[in-house]
MARBA-304691 format. One record per residue (C-alpha): residue in three letters; x, y negated, z negated; residue number from 1. Coordinates in nm, 2 decimals, always signed. Example, Ala and Ser with C-alpha at 12.3 -4.5 7.8 and 13.67 -1.06 7.14 Angstrom:
BEGIN
res, east, north, up, n
ALA, +1.23, +0.45, -0.78, 1
SER, +1.37, +0.11, -0.71, 2
END
This chain:
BEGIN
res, east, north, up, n
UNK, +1.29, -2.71, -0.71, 1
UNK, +1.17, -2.37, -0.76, 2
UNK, +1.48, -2.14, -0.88, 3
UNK, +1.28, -1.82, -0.99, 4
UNK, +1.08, -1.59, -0.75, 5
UNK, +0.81, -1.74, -0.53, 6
UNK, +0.45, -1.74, -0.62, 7
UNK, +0.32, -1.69, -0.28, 8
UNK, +0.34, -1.29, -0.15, 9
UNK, +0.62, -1.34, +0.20, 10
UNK, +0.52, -1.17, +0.48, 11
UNK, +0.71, -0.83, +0.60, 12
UNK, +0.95, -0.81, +0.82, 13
UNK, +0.87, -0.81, +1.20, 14
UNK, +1.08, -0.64, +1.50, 15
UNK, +1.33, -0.89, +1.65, 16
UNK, +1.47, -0.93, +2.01, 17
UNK, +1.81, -0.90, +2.13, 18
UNK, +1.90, -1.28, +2.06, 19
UNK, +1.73, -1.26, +1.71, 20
UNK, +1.90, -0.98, +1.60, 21
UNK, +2.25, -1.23, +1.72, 22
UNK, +2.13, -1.51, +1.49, 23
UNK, +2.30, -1.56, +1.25, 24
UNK, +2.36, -1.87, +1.08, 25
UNK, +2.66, -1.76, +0.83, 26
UNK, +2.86, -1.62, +1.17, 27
UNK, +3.14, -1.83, +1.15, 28
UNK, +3.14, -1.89, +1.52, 29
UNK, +2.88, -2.02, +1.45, 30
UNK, +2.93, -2.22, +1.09, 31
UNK, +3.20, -2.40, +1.39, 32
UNK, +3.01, -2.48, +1.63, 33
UNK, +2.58, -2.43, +1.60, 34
UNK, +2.49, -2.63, +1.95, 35
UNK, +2.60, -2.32, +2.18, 36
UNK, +2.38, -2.08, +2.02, 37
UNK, +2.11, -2.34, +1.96, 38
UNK, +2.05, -2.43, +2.33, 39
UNK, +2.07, -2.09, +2.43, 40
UNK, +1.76, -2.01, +2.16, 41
UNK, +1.59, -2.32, +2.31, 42
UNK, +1.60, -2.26, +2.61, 43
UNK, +1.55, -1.88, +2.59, 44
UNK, +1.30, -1.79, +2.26, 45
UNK, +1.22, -2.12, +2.11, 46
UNK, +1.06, -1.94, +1.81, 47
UNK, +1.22, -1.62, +1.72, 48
UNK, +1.28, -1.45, +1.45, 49
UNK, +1.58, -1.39, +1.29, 50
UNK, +1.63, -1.06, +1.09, 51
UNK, +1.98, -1.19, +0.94, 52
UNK, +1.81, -1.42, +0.74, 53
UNK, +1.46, -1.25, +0.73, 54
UNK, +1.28, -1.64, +0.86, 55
UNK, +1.12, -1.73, +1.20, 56
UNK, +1.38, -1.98, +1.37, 57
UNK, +1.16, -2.30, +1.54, 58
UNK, +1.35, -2.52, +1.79, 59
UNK, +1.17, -2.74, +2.03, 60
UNK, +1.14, -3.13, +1.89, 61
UNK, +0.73, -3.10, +1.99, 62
UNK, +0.66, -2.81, +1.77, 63
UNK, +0.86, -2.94, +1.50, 64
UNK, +0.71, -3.24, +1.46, 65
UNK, +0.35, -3.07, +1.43, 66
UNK, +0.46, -2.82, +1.18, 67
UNK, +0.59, -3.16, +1.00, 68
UNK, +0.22, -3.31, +1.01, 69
UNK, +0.04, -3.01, +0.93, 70
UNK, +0.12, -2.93, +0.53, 71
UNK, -0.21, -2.71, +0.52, 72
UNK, -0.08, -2.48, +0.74, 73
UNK, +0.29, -2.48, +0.68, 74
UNK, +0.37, -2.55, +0.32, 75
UNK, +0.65, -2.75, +0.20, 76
UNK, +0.66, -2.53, -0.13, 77
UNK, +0.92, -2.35, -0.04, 78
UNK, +1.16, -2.64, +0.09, 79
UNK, +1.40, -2.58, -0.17, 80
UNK, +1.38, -2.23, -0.29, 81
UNK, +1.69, -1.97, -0.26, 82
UNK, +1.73, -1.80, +0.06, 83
UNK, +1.90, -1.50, -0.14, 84
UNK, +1.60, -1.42, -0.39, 85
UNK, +1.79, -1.50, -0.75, 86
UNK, +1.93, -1.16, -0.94, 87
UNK, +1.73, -1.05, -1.25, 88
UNK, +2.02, -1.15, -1.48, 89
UNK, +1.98, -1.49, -1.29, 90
UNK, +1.64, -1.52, -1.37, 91
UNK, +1.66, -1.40, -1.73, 92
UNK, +1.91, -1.66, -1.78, 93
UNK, +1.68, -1.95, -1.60, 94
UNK, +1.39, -1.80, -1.83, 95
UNK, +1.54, -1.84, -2.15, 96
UNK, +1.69, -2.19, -2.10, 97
UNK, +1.49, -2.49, -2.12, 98
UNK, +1.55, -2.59, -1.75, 99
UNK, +1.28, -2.74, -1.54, 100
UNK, +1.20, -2.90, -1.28, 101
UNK, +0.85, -2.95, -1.14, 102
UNK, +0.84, -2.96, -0.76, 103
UNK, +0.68, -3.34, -0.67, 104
UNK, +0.83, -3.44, -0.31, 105
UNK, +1.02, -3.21, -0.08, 106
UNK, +0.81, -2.93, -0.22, 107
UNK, +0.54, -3.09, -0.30, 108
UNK, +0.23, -3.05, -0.06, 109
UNK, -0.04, -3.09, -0.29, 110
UNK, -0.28, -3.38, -0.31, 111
UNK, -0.07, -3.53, -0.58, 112
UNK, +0.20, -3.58, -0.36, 113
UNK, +0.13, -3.91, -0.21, 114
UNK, +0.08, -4.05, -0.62, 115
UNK, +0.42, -3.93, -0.66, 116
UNK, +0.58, -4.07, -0.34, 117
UNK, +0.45, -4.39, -0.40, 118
UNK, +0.54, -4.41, -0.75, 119
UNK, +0.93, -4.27, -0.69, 120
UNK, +0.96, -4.44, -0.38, 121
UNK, +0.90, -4.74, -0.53, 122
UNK, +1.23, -4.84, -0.65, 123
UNK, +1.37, -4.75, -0.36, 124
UNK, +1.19, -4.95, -0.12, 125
UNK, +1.40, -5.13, +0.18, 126
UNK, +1.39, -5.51, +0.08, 127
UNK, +1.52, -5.33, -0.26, 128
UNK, +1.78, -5.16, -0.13, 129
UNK, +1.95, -5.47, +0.06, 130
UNK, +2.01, -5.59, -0.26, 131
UNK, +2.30, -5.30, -0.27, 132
UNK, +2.43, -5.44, +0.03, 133
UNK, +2.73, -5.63, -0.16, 134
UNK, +2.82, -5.39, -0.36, 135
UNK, +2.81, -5.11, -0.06, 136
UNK, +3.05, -5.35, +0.10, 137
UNK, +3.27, -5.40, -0.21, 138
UNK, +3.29, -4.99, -0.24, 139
UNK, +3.38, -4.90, +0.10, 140
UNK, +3.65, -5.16, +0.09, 141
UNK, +3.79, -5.06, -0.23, 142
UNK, +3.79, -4.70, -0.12, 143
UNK, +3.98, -4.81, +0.24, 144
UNK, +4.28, -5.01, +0.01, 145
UNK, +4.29, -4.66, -0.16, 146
UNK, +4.33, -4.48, +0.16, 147
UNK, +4.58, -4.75, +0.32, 148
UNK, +4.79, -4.75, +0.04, 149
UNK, +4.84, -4.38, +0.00, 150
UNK, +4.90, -4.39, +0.39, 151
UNK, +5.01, -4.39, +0.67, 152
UNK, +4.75, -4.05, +0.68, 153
UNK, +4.44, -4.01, +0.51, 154
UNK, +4.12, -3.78, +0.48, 155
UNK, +3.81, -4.01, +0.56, 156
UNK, +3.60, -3.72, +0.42, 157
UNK, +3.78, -3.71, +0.06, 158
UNK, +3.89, -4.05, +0.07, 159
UNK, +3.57, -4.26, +0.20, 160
UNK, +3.33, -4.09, +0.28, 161
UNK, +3.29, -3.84, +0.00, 162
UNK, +3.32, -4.08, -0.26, 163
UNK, +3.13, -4.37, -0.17, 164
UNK, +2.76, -4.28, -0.13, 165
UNK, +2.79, -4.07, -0.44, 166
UNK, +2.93, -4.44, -0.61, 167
UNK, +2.66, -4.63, -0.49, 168
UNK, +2.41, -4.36, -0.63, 169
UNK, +2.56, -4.36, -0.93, 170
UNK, +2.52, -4.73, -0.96, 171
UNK, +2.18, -4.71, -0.88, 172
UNK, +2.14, -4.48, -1.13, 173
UNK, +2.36, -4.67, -1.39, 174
UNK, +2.61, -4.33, -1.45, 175
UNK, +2.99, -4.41, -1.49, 176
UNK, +3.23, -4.36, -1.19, 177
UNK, +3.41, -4.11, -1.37, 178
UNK, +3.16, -3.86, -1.31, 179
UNK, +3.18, -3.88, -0.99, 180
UNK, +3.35, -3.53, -0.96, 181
UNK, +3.10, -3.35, -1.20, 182
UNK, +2.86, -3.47, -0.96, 183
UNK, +2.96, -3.36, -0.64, 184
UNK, +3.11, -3.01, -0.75, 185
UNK, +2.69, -2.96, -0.87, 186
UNK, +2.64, -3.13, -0.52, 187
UNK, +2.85, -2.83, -0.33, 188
UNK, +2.71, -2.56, -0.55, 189
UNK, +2.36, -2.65, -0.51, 190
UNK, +2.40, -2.58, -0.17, 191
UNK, +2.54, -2.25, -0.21, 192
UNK, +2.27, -2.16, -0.44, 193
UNK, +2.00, -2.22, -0.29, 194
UNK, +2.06, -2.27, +0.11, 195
UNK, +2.44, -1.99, +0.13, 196
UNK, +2.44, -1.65, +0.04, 197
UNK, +2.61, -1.60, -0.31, 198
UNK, +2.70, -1.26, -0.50, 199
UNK, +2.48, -1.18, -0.81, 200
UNK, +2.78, -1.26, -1.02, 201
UNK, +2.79, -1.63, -0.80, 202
UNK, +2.45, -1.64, -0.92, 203
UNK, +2.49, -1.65, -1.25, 204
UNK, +2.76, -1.88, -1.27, 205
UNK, +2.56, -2.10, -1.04, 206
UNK, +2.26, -2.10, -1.24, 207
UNK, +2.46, -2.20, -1.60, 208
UNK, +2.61, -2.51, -1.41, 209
UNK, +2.22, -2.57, -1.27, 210
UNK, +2.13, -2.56, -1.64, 211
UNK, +2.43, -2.75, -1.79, 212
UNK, +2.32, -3.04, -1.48, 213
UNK, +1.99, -3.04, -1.60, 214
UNK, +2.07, -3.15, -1.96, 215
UNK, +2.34, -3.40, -1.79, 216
UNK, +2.02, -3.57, -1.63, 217
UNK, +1.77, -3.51, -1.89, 218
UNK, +2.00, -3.66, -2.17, 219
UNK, +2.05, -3.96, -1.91, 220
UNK, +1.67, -4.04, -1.90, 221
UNK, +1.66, -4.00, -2.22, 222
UNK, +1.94, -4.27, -2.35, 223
UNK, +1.72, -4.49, -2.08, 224
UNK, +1.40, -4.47, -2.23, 225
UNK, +1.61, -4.58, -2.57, 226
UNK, +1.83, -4.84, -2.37, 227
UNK, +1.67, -4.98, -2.03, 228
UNK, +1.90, -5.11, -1.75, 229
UNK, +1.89, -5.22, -1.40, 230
UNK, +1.88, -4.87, -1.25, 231
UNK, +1.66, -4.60, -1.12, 232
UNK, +1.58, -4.42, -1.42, 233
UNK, +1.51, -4.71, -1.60, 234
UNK, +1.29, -4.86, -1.33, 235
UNK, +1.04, -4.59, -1.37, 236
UNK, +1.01, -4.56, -1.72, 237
UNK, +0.91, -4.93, -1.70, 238
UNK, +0.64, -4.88, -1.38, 239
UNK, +0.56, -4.57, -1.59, 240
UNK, +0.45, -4.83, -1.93, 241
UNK, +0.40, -4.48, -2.08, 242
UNK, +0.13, -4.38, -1.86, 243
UNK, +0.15, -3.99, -1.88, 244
UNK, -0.14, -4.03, -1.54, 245
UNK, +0.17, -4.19, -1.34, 246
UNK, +0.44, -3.97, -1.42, 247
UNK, +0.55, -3.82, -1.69, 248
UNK, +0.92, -3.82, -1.88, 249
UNK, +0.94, -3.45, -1.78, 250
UNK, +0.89, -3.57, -1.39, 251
UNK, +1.12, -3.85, -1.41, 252
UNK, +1.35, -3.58, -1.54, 253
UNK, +1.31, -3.39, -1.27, 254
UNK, +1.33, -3.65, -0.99, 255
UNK, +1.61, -3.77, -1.10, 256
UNK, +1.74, -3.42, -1.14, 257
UNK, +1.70, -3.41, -0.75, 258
UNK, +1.84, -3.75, -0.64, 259
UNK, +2.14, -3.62, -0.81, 260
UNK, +2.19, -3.41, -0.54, 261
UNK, +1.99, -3.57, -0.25, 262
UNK, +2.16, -3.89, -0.29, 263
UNK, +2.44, -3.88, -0.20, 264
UNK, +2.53, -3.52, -0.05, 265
UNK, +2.35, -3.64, +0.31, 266
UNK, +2.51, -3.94, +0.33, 267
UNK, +2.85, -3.78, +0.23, 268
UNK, +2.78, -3.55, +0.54, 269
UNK, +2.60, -3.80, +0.76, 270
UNK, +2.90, -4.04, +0.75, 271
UNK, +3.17, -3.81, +0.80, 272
UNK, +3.01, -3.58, +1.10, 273
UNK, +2.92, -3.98, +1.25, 274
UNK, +3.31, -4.07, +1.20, 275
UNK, +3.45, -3.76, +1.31, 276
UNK, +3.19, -3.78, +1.66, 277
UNK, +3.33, -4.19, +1.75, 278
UNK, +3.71, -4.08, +1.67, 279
UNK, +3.67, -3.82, +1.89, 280
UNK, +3.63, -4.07, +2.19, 281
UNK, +3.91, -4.33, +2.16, 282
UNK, +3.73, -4.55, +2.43, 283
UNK, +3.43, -4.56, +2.15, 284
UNK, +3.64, -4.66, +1.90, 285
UNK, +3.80, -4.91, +2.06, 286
UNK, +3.43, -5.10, +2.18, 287
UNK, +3.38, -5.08, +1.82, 288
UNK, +3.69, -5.26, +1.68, 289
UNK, +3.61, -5.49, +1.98, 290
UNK, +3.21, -5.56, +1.86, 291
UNK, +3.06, -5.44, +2.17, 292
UNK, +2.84, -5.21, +2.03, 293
UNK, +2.54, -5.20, +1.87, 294
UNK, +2.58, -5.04, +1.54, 295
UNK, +2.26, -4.97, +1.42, 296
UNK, +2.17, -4.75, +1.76, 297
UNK, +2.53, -4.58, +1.72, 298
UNK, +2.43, -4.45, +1.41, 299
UNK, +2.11, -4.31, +1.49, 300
UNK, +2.27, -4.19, +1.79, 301
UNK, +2.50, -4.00, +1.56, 302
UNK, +2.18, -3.85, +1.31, 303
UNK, +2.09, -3.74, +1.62, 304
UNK, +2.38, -3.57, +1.77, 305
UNK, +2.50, -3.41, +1.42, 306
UNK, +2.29, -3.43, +1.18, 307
UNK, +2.38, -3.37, +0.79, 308
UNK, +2.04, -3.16, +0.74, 309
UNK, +2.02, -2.92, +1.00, 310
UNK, +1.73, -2.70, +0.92, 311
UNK, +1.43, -2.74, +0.66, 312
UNK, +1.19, -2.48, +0.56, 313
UNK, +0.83, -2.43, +0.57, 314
UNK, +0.58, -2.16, +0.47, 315
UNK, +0.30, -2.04, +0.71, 316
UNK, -0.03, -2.01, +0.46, 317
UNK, -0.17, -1.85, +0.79, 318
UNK, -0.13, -1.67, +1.11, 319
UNK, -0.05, -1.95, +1.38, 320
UNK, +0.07, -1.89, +1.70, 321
UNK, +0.38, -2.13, +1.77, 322
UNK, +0.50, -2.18, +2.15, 323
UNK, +0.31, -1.85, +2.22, 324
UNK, +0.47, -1.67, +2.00, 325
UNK, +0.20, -1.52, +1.70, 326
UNK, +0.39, -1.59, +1.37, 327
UNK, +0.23, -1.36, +1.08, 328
UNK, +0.08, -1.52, +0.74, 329
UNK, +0.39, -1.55, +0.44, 330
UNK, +0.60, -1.63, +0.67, 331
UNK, +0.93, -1.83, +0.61, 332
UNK, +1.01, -2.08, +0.89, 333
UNK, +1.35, -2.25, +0.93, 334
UNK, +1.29, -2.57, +1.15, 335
UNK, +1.58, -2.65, +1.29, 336
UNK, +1.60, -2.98, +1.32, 337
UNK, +1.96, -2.98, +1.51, 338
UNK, +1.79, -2.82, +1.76, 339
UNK, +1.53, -3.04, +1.79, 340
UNK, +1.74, -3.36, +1.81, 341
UNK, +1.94, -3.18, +2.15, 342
UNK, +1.59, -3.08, +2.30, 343
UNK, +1.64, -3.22, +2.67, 344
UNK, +1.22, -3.23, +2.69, 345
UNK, +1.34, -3.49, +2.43, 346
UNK, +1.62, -3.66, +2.52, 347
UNK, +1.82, -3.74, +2.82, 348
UNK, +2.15, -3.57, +2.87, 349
UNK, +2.08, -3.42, +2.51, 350
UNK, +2.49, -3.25, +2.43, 351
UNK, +2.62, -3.57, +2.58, 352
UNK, +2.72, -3.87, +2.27, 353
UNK, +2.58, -4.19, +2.42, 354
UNK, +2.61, -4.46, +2.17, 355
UNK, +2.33, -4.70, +2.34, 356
UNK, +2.08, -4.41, +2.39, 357
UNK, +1.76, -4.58, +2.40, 358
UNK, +1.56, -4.36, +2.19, 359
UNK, +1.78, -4.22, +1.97, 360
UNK, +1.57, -4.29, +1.67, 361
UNK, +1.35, -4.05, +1.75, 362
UNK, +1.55, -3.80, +1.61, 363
UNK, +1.42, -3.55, +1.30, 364
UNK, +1.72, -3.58, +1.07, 365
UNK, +1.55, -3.73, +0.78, 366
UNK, +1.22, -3.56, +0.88, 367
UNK, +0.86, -3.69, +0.94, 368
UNK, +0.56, -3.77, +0.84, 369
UNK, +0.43, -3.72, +0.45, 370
UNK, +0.77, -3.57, +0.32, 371
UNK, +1.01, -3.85, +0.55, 372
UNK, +1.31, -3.92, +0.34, 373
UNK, +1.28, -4.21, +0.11, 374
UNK, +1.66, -4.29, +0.10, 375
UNK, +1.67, -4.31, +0.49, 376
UNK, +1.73, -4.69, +0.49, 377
UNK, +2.01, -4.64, +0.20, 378
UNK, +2.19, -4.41, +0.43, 379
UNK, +2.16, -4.59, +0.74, 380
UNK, +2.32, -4.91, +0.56, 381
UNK, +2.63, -4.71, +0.40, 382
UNK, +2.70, -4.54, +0.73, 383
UNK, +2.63, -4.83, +0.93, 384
UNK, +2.90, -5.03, +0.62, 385
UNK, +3.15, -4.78, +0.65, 386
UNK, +3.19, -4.77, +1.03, 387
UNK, +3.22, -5.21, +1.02, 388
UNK, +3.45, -5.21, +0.71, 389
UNK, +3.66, -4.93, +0.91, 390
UNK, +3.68, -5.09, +1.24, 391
UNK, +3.78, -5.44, +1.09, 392
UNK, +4.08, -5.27, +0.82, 393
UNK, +4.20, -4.97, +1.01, 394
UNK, +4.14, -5.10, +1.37, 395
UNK, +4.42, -4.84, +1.49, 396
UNK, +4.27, -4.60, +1.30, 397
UNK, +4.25, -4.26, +1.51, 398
UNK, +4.18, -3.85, +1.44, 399
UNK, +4.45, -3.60, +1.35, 400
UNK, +4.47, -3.38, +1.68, 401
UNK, +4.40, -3.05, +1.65, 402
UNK, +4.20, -2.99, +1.36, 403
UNK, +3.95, -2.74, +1.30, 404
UNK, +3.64, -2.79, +1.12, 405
UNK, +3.56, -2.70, +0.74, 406
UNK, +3.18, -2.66, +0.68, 407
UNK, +3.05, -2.49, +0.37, 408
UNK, +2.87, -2.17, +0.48, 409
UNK, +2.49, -2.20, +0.47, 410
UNK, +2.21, -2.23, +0.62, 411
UNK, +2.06, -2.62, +0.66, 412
UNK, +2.37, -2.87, +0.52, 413
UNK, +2.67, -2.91, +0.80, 414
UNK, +2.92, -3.18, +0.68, 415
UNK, +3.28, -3.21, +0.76, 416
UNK, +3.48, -3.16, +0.44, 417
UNK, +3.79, -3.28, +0.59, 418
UNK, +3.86, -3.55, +0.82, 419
UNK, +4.23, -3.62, +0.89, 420
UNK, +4.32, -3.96, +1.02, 421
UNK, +4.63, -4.16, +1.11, 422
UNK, +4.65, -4.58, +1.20, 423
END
C-alpha cells in the first residue's frame, strides 16, 4: 500500500461524453443501486471516462480479463493508492512516522511478485485451509445462538456476518477475539481512505489510526518472532528460517498489515450481499432449508451477481486503445468488475439471480490471473458455512420488508451493513 503521492506522472484530464460526465460513483442513487447505470455504460460506452472521479471506467468481462493478464501494460501499482490524492498535512504526518508498508501483491507487478505470492500464499493454501473447517463451523454457530437468543429479530450483517470472518482471521492469525472491534473500525476506515472521498481533516485522522494499526501489527509479528504459534505470522517467520532473500520481517510486517484488512472485510461483504440476494426470494430459501440446491454453485452465483469488490484499479504505462476507444499514457483505469460479472456476452440472462447457473464461476470477483486472490477458497468455505449453519438453525428465517440498503460510500467495496431478519 502506497499512502503518499504516486511515483509515476497521471495523465491529464481528457474531454468526457454526456454519460461520463453522469458517472458518478459517490451519487447516492447510485451508492443504492450500481447495476442500472452499469448496463446502461455497457451497453452504451464500455470504456469511458469519468471526470467525477478523474479514471477511465472499463466494463465488458473480455476486456477486463486482458487488462488482468497484461501487468506490462496496465500496472497493478496503483491498486491500492488513494483516489483523493492525501493533504500535505497528511503526508507530513505519514513522513515523519515510522509507517511502512512495501507494496508485494495487489500492487505488486514486478518480477518479484511471483517470489512473494508463493512465499505468502503458502500458508494459505486450500488443503490448509480445510483444516479451519471445524472451527468455521463452531463460529458461525456460536454467533447464530447469539442472534437467536437476543431474538425474535436480528441483524445477520452485525450479528453473523460481520463478526465471523473477522474471527476466523483472527485465529488464523493467533490475535484475541476482543479485538475484533479495533479491527473492523481500521477495516471501514481503510476503505474511506483510500477507495471514498474524505475531507483533509478526515485525512488526518485517518492516517494517525493507519499509523496506530501499523504498530498494532508490527508489535504482533514481533511477539511472534519471540513466541511462535500455530498462526500466519508465525508460519512465515518459520518458512522465512531468517532468510532476508525470502522475505524479510519488514515484509511480513507489511503482509500482514494488509491481511488485516483483506481478510475479512470481503468476506464480511461477500456473505451479507449473498444472504441478503437468497432472502430476497422466499422460494430460494425454502430449496435451501429443503437441501435441493447446490451450495457451492449458489455462492458463486452470488460473487457473481453482487460482488463485495466491485471495481479494481490499474495504471496504463502506455497508450492502448481499449474497445476502440484510445486511452492516453498515466492513465488511471477503474475495472469494474460488477460490470463484468452482468455482461450478457458473458452470461445468460446476466440481472436475473439463478442459483444453478452453469457458469457462474466465471465471474471476476476475486480477480484473475497473477494477482487472483489467495484467500478465495477461505471465503468460499465461510460463505458456503454460513448459508448451511443458517438454513439448518433458523429454517424460518426471513428478511425484514422494506428496508433500504446501507453501503459505505466509495468507490470499489459494496457490502450491506445491515441486514434485518425475523424467524
Amino acid at each position: 500500500m502506497r499512502l503518499l503521492e504516486p511515483t509515476s506522472k497521471k495523465a491529464a484530464p481528457v474531454a468526457a461524453t454526456a454519460l461520463g460526465v453522469r458517472f458518478d460513483p459517490f451519487d447516492p442513487e447510485y451508492q443504492a443501486d450500481p447495476y442500472p447505470r452499469l448496463a446502461e455504460v455497457q451497453e452504451q460506452e464500455p470504456v469511458l471516462y469519468a471526470p467525477a472521479i478523474d479514471s477511465w471506467i472499463v466494463t465488458r468481462h473480455a476486456t477486463i480479463r486482458s487488462v488482468l493478464k497484461d501487468t506490462q501494460r496496465f500496472s497493478p501499482s496503483i491498486a491500492s493508492d488513494p483516489l483523493v490524492p492525501l493533504c500535505p498535512m497528511a503526508r507530513q504526518r505519514l513522513a515523519q512516522s515510522d509507517f511502512d508498508v512495501p507494496g508485494l501483491l495487489v500492487n505488486n507487478g514486478g518480477a518479484n511478485h511471483p517470489q512473494y505470492r508463493r512465499f505468502f500464499g503458502e500458508p494459505l493454501k486450500p488443503q490448509r485451509t480445510l483444516a479451519l473447517k471445524p472451527f468455521v463451523i463452531d463460529t458461525v454457530d456460536a454467533q447464530i445462538d447469539r442472534m437467536l437468543a437476543a431474538g425474535p429479530t436480528g441483524d445477520l450483517a452485525t450479528g453473523i456476518t460481520w463478526d465471523v470472518p473477522a474471527l476466523v482471521l483472527f485465529r488464523m492469525l493467533g490475535i484475541p477475539d476482543a479485538d475484533v472491534p479495533v479491527v473492523k473500525d481500521y477495516a471501514d476506515s481503510r476503505v474511506v481512505m483510500l477507495w471514498g472521498r474524505p475531507t483533509p481533516e478526515e485525512q488526518i485522522r485517518l492516517t494517525e489510526g493507519a499509523i496506530a494499526f501499523f504498530h498494532y501489527t508490527r508489535d504482533l509479528v514481533e511477539h511472534r518472532l519471540a513466541e511462535p504459534r500455530d498462526d500466519y505470522p508465525s508460519d512465515l517467520i518459520r518458512q522465512r528460517d531468517g532468510d532476508d532473500a525470502k522475505a524479510t520481517i519488514r515484509d511480513i510486517v507489511g503482509v500482514t498489515f494488509n491481511l488485516l484488512f483483506a481478510g475479512h472485510e470481503t468476506t464480511s461483504s461477500a456473505s451479507a450481499n449473498i444472504l441478503s440476494a437468497i432472502l430476497a426470494r422466499p422460494a430460494l430459501w425454502e430449496r435451501i432449508v429443503k437441501g435441493d440446491i447446490d451450495l457451492p454453485r449458489l455462492v458463486e452465483e452470488g460473487l457473481r451477481f453482487d460482488p463485495p469488490v466491485q471495481a479494481w484499479r490499474r495504471l496504463a504505462t502506455e497508450a492502448v486503445e481499449l474497445d476502440g476507444v484510445a486511452i492516453p499514457a498515466g492513465a488511471h483505469l477503474l475495472l469494474h468488475f460488477a460490470a463484468a460479472n452482468r455482461d450478457p456476452a458473458k452470461f445468460d440472462d446476466s440481472q436475473a439471480f439463478i442459483p444453478d447457473r452453469a457458469n457462474a464461476a466465471q465471474h471476476l470477483s476475486f480477480g484473475m490471473g497473477a494477482h487472483f486472490c489467495l484467500g478465495a477458497p477461505l471465503a468460499k468455505l465461510e460463505i458456503t458455512t454460513m448459508i448451511e449453519r443458517l438454513a439448518a438453525k433458523v429454517p424460518t428465517l426471513s428478511a425484514v420488508p422494506g428496508q433500504a440498503g446501507d453501503y459505505l460510500p466509495n468507490t470499489s467495496f459494496r457490502g450491506l451493513r445491515r441486514l434485518p431478519v425475523t424467524w
